[in-house]
N, C-alpha and C positions, 0 to 999 in steps of 0.2 A: 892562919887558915881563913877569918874571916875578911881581911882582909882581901884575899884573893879571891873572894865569892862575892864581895863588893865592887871588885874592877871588873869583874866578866857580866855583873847584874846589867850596866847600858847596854851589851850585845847583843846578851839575851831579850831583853825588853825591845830591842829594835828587831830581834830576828821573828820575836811575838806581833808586832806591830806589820810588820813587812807580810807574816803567813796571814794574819786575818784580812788584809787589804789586797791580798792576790786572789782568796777565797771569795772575799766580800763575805763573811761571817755574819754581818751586819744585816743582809741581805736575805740571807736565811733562814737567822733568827726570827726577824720579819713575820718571815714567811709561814716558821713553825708557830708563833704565836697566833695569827690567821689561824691554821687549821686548826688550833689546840680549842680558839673562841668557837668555830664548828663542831667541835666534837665533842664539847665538857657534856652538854646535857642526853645527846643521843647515848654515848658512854656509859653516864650516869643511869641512865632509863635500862641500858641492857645489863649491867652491871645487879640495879634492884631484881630484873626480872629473872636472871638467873642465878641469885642467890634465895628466893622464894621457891624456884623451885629444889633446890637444895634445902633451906631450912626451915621451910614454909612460909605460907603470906601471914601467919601470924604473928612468927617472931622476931619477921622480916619487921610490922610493925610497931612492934615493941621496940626494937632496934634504933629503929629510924625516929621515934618521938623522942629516943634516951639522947639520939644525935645532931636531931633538933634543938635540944637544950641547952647544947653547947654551940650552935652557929650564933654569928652577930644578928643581931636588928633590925643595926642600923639600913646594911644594906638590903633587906630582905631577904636574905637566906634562911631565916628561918621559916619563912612560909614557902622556899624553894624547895627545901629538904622533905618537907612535911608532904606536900605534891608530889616529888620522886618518889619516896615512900607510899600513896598510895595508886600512883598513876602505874609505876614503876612492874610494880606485883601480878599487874591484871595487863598489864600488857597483850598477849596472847603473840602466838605463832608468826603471823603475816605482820604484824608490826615488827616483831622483835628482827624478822628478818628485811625489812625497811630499814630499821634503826642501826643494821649492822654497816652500812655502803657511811655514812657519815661520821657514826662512832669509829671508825676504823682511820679514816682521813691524818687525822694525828700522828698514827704510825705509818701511813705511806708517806708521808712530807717529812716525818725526819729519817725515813728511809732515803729519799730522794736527797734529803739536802745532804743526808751522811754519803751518798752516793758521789754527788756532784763535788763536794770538798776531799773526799778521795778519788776521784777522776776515774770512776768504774761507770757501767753501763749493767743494770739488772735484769737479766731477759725476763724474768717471769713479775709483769706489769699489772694494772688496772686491779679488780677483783682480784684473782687469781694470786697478785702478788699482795693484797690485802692481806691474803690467808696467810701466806707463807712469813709474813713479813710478825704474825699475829706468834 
């Protein structure tokens, strides 16, 4: 049996090889990594704001110091986290609705890209498909 699961591995390996370089995979990996760099921090920011209003900005920053203590250093994430945590909470209304068109970005590009590697076309685009895509 393994045997015969070792003679069919080069087919499959090349029939793997052949689907990501007809998709260009590579391409839209890309791409999603692009939007994913756009949307970590708007994400993050809506993410803090609407979990304060859920468990409060108190113990939103309780949370967020205990979460800080485990980020790296080196990179600055710990004075990143520390910021989200209180920028995050006090956010207000008109921003938190700003921050949604970017934070969302993420999910419409591996929308699209899941779109275009399945060769469909998604009527409901731009915002609108933001939502639905959410």
């Amino acid at each position: 049996m393994a045997g015969a699961g070792l003679r069919v591995a080069p087919e499959v390996a090349g029939e793997v090889v052949r689907h990501v370089r007809r998709h260009d995979l590579v391409f839209y990996a890309a791409g999603l990594t692009f939007y994913a760099a756009i949307a970590v921090v708007p994400l993050l920011l809506v993410a803090w704001f609407v979990t304060s209003l859920v468990l409060g900005q108190e113990l939103v920053r309780t949370l967020t110091v205990a979460l800080a203590g485990y980020a790296p250093t080196s990179l600055g994430l710990r004075e990143g986290v520390r910021s989200l945590g209180e920028v995050g909470p006090r956010l207000g209304m008109a921003s938190f609705a700003a921050a949604l068109v970017p934070a969302t970005s993420y999910g419409d590009g591996l929308v699209r890209a899941m779109d275009r590697v399945a060769e469909r076309d998604r009527r409901a685009k731009g915002l609108r498909g933001r939502l639905l895509a959410l």
